[in-house]
N, C-alpha and C positions, 0 to 999 in steps of 0.2 A: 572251286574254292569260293570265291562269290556264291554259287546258292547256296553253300552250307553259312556262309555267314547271316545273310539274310532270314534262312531258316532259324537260326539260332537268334536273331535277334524278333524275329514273330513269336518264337513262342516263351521270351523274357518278355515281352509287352501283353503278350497273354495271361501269364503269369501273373505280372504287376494289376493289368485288369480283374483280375479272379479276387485277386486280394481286397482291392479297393470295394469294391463290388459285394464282398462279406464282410468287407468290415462295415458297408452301409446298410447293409441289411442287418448286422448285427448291431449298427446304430438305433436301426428304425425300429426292431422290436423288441431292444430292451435300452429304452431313452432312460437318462439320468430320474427325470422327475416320475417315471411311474410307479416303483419301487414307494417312492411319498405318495401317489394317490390311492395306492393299494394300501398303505397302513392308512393312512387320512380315515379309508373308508371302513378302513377294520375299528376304528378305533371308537368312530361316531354308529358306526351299530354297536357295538359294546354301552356307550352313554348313553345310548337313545332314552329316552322317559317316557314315551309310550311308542303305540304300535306305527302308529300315522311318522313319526320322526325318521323309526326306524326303517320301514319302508322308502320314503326318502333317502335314506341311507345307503341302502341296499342297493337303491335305482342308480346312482350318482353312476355318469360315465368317465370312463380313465380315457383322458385325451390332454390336448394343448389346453389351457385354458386362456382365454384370450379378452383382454378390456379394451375394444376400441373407443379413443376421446377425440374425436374430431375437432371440440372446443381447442385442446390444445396439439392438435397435428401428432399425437403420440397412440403408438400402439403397444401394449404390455403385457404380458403375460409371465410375469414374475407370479401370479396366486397357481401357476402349473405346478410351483414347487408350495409357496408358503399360502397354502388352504386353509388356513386356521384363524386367519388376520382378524377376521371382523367374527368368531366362532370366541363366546367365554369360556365352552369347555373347555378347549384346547389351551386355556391358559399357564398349565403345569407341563406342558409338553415341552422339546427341544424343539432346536431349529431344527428345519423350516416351517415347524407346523402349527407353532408359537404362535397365540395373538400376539396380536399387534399392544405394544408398550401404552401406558397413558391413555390417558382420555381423547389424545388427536381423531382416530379414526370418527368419532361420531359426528363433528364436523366437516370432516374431510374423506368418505365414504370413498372409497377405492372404486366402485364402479363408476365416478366423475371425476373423482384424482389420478385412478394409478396409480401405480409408486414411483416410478423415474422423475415424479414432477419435485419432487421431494428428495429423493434419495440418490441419484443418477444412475447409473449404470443403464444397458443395453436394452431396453423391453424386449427388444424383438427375439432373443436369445433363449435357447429355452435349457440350456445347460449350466451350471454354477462358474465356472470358469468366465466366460463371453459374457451372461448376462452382472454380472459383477464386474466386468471390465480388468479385471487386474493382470498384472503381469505385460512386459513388453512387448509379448506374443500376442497380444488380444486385437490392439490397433484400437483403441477405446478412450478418447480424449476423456470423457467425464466419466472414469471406473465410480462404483460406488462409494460416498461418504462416508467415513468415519464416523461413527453416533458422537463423538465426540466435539464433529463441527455441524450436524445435522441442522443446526440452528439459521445457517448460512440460506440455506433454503427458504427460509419463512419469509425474508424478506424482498420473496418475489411477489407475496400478497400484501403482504403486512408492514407497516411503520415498525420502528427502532419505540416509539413512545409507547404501543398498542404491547409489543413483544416484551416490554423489559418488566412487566408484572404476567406476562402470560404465558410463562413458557419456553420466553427468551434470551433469559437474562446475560446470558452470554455475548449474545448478537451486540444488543443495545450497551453493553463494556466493551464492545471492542468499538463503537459507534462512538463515547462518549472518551473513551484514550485515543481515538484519531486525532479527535480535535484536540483535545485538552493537553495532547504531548506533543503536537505541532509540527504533526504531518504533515498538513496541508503546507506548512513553509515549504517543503520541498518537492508534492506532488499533487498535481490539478484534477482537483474533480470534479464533473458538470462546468466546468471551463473555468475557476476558480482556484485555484493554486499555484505554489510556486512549480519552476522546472530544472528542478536539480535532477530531480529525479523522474519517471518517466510517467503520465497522467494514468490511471488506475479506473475512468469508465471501462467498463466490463472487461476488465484483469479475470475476473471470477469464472467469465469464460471461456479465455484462453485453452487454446490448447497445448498437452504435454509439451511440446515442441517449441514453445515458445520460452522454454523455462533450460537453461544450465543446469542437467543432471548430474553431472561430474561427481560432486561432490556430497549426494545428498544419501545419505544412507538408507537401508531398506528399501520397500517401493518406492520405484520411479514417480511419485504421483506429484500433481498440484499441492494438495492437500500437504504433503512431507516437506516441499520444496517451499512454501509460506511458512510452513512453523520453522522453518530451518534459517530461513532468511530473516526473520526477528530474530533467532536467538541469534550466529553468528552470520554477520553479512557480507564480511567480507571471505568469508569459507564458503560463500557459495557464487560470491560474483567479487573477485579479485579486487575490481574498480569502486565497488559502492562507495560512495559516501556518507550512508546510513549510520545514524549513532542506534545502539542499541543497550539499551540497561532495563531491560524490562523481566517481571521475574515470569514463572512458569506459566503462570496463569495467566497474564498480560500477554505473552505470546499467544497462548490460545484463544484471546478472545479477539486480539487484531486480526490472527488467521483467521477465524471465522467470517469477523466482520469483513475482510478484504473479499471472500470467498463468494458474499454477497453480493459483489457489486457484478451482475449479473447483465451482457446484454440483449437476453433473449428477450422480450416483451410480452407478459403473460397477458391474456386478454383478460380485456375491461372489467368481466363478467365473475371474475374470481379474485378481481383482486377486493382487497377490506382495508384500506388505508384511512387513518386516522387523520386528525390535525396537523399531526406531526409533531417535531420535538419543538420545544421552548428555547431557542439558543437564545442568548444572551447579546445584544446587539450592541454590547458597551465598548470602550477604549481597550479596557482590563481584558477583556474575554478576546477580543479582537489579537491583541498582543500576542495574549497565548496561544491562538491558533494559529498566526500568522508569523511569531519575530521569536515567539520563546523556545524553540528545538532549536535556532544557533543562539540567542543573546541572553537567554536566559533571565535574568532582574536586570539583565541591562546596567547592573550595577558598577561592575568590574571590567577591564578588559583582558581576554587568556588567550591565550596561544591552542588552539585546537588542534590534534595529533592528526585527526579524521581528512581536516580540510587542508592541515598543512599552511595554517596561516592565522595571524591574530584579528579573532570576533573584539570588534570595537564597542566601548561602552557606551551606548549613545544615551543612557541616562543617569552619566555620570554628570557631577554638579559641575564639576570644575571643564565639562562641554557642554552644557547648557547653558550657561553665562555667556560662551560665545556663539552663539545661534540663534537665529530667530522662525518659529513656527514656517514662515516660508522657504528658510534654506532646510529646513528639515523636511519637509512635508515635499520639496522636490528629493532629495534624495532617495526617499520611500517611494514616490515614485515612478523614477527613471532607474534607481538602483545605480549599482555597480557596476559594472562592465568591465570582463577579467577577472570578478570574484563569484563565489554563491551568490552574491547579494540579487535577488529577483528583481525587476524593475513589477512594481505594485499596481500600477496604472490600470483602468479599468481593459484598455486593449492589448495590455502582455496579460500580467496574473488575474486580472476579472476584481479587481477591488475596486468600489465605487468612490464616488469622490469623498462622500458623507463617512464611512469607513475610513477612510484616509485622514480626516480630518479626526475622528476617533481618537485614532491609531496613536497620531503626533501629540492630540492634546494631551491624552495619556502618559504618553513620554515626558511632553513638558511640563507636567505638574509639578515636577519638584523643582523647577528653572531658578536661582538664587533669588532673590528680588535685586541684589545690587550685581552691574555687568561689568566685564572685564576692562578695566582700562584701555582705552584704545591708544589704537598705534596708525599712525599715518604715513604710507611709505612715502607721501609724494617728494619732502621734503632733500630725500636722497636721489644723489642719481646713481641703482646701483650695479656694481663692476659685476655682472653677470660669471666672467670667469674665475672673480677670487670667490665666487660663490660657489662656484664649483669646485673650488679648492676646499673650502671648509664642509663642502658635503661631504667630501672623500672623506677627509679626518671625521665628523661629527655625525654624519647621517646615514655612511653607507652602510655599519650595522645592521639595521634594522631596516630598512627601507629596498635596501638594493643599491646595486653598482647604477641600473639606469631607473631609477624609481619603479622597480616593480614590484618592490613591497615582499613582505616575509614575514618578523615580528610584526614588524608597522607594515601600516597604509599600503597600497599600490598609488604614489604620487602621480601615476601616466595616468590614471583614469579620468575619463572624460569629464564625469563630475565633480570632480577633483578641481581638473583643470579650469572647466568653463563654471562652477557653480562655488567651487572656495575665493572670494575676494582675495588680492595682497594681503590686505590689511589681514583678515579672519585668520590664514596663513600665518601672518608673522607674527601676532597674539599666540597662537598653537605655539608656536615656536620659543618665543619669550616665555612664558608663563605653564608651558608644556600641559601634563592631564594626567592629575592626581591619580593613583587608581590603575594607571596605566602602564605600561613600558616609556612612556614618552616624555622623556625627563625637562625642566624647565633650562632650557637656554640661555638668558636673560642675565641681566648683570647681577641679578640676583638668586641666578644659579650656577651654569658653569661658566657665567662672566665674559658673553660675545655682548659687544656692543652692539646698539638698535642700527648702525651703518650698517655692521656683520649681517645680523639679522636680516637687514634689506636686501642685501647682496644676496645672501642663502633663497632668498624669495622669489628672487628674480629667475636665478639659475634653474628653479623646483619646477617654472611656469613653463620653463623653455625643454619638458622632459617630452613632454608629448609628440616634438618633432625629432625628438633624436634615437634612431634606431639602433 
């Protein structure tokens, strides 16, 4: 009983080996790419122009063909299939036998580039499946590009300034709506950004794995997973708190541009880096890179669906009156704590002092010239629990049951606590912020007396110990 088992299972393994064994021998002498060397080679004897060409022609051997770059550690042999790249005739032909698009190859000669430096996908592969990467079968972290984001590539030699007249112009728009649409508020790049969201040095080369495919339709790719995450972000990661309103073409140039942030390091010797870009080192510019994706003109204060809390007007008049460039310019930054708000400082978000001081004077440009009436609590002694009695009727609204804020403020926050004076407080509170949710209190609003008020002040101070 046993030998006949045993017999029977030698000769399924025999079996299985015969099979494996012709299907590699019929791998090996009919490969995907010979079938294109053999027309290649039919086709350029057909064009030859004289005899001398033709004969060349004739000679060429059907084999791998192989571009070792030791410059950049890569080995390729993608020209096994596409022979026609740096070939004009071959300019009317299909793929793979297609020159090459544009003018790039004359500066970028395939026998010092390759193609993987540029277009990703597998060198070593000599079949369309594997050297193209695609499919969850392949195990191919950077499948080949899109021509659509191919731009993303360039700027492992080249500046955003160099590309956006040469060929780039894609790259260099998604480069100039990073900034300009105030990205960087919420992600750090080269150590400078906010961290709402997660720092973006080399995102670009990320592997598949690192990305939430659930949700992304078609290929699994990088590439599918960045255009999808601009248009809908929270379809592709539940939690974001990315705004997104950007039209079709604005996603594709932020994909790009993200796609670029690359961190292999090409050697010295290839790269062509410009000056670089002209950013603008003002207040103005500064704002919109850093405070305008939540505060927008800073004008108004709203209530935000995304973050689930109301973005404060901090350039509204009627809170400018009561501030002064140093209680503002500490807020900016030590930030918030409990909220988005980034603390700005040069050792959380990388903003220098000189930036900082920008930032604020920007803000306070429109400051009234005449200031709020002040208010002195000292005068009161006040009843910390009837103050807690009028928060319940008057504040909990908007504020919260323990000050943790919702329409309004989070009142627990530290800078709150330790950086708003009494007095600065009980002004907010009397005199409320036009523009705002935060109605004026005052006898000349809903008619608490300045006693009240003190009492309300007192209780709001005492949030940060009560759990």
């Amino acid at each position: 009983m046993h030998g006949r088992y045993y017999s029977w299972m030698i000769f399924l393994s025999a079996v299985v080996l015969i099979v494996f064994t012709l299907m590699f021998i019929r791998g090996e002498m009919s490969p995907e790419w010979k079938p294109y060397q053999l027309e290649y080679r039919d086709l350029a004897i057909a064009n030859a122009k004289d005899a001398e060409a033709k004969k060349a022609a004739m000679s060429m051997d059907i084999e791998v063909k192989q571009i070792y770059l030791g410059g950049l550690k890569r080995v390729d042999r993608c020209t096994s299939c596409h022979l026609g790249v740096e070939n004009p005739a071959m300019a009317k032909m299909p793929l793979p036998l297609k020159t090459h698009s544009g003018p790039y190859l004359k500066d970028h000669s395939s026998d010092k580039f390759g193609c993987t430096v540029c277009h990703n996908g597998q060198g070593r592969a000599v079949d369309m499946k594997n050297a193209h990467g695609l499919g969850h079968d392949t195990h191919w972290d950077l499948p080949i590009l899109p021509l659509k984001y191919i731009e993303s590539s360039c700027a492992s030699c080249h500046d955003a300034e160099m590309l956006k007249t040469n060929g780039g112009s894609k790259l260099a728009g998604g480069e100039v709506l990073f900034r300009e649409r105030g990205c960087k508020g919420c992600h750090k790049l080269e150590g400078v950004g906010g961290v709402i969201g997660k720092a973006l040095d080399g995102v670009g080369s990320q592997p598949v794995a690192y990305f939430p495919m659930k949700n992304i339709p078609g290929e699994k790719t990088v590439y599918a997973w960045m255009k999808e995450h601009f248009d809908d972000p929270r379809n592709v990661v539940a939690t974001s708190e990315m705004k997104s309103d950007f039209t079709d073409l604005e996603t594709d140039q932020l994909t790009t541009y993200i796609l670029s942030l690359h961190s292999e390091e090409i050697p010295k010797k290839y790269r062509r880096h410009g000056k670089g870009l002209d950013i603008p080192n003002t207040g103005e510019y500064l704002y919109k890179m850093y405070c305008g994706s939540c505060h927008d003109t800073g004008k108004d204060s709203v209530y935000d669906e995304v973050f689930k809390r109301t973005i404060p007007s901090i350039s509204n008049p009627s809170f400018l009156k009561t501030v002064d460039k140093k209680y503002l310019k500490t807020i900016i930054e030590e930030g918030r704590a409990g909220t988005q708000m980034t603390a700005w400082k040069s050792a959380a978000a990388g903003l220098t002092d000189d930036q900082i001081d920008k930032i604020t004077d920007y803000i306070m440009q429109d400051k009234p010239a005449s200031a709020s009436m002040g208010f002195d609590c000292g005068p009161y002694k006040p009843d910390v629990q009837h103050g807690e009695e009028l928060y319940r009727v008057r504040c909990v609204s908007c504020h919260g049951k323990k000050g943790e804020g919702g329409v309004g403020l989070n009142l627990r926050n530290p800078v709150v606590q330790k950086g708003a004076s009494t007095d600065f407080l009980a002004i907010t509170l009397r005199d409320g912020r036009e523009g705002t949710h935060m109605a004026a209190f005052g006898v000349d609003g809903a008619g608490l007396s300045d006693e009240n008020i003190a009492d309300i002040v007192a209780f709001v101070k005492t949030l940060s110990t009560k759990k």
